[in-house]
SETORSE-260749 format. One record per residue (C-alpha): x negated, y negated, z. Coordinates in steps of 0.5 Angstrom, whole numbers, plus 500, padded with zeros to 3 digits. Layout:
N
XYZ;...
! end
This chain:
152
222717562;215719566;215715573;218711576;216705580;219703587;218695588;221693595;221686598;215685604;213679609;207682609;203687604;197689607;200690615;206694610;201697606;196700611;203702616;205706609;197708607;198711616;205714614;202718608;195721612;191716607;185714608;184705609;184701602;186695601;192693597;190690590;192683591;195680598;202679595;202686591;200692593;202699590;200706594;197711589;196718591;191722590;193724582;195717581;202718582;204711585;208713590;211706593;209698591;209693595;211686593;211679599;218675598;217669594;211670591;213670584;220669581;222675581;230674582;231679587;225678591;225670592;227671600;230677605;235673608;239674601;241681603;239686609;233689607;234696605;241695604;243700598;237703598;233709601;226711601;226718600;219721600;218729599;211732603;208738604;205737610;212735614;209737620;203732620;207727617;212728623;207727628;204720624;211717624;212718631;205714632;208710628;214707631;217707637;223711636;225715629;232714627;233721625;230727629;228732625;233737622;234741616;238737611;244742609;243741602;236741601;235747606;228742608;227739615;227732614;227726619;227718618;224711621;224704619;218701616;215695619;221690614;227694616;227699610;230706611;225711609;226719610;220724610;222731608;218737606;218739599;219747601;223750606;220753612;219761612;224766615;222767623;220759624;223756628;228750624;230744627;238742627;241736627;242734634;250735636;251739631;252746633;251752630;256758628;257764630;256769625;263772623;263779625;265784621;273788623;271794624;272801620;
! end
């Protein structure tokens, strides 16, 4: 296996579109057609397909109302301009579901906001921040003291 294709579930696919396209730090195009998109990126990885509810037969696009969009799924984006991606989601949304933080197991700072259906997306750096920058917690999470050394 190669790639893999994301295909979800949208009312509308060129406002879903562009909203992605903003999220990226794209540049405007149109999608394909007006019930399916697919959002490319600059080496033609095809990064996220858009589909319009019903507009095929597609068994588990037929109507939202079937299952809560995003229910079971997340969308996870790695990046490497997290700080402008952090800044565009912000301009994008009236409030993020996750504040940025660095994720315990992958040592990125990530942060998370819903797309215009309701989908949960998660934008996290593709590399950890050098040493000497100043990293994100998770809100309400403390950090620890260092364990002092008994002494000699």
């Amino acid at each position: 296996m190669k790639r893999t294709w994301t295909i979800i579930g949208v009312t509308d696919v060129p406002r879903s579109f562009a909203w992605y396209q903003s999220l990226f730090g794209q540049r405007p195009t149109s999608p394909g057609h007006s019930y399916f998109g697919q959002l490319v990126d600059s080496d033609g990885t095809v990064l996220l397909c858009l589909h319009e509810w019903g507009a095929e037969d597609h068994p588990s696009l037929m109507k939202p109302e079937r299952g809560t969009p995003g229910n079971g799924l997340l969308l996870f984006f790695r990046v490497d301009d997290f700080d402008s991606a952090l800044k565009r989601a912000r301009g994008l949304v009236a409030r993020l579901e996750e504040e940025p933080h660095v994720n315990p197991h992958t040592q990125t700072e990530e942060c998370s906001l819903r797309d215009p259906d309701g989908y949960y997306v998660t934008i996290s750096a593709l590399a950890r921040r050098k040493r000497g920058s100043a990293a994100r917690r998770r809100p309400g999470k403390r950090s620890r003291p260092a364990k002092r050394k008994a002494p000699r």
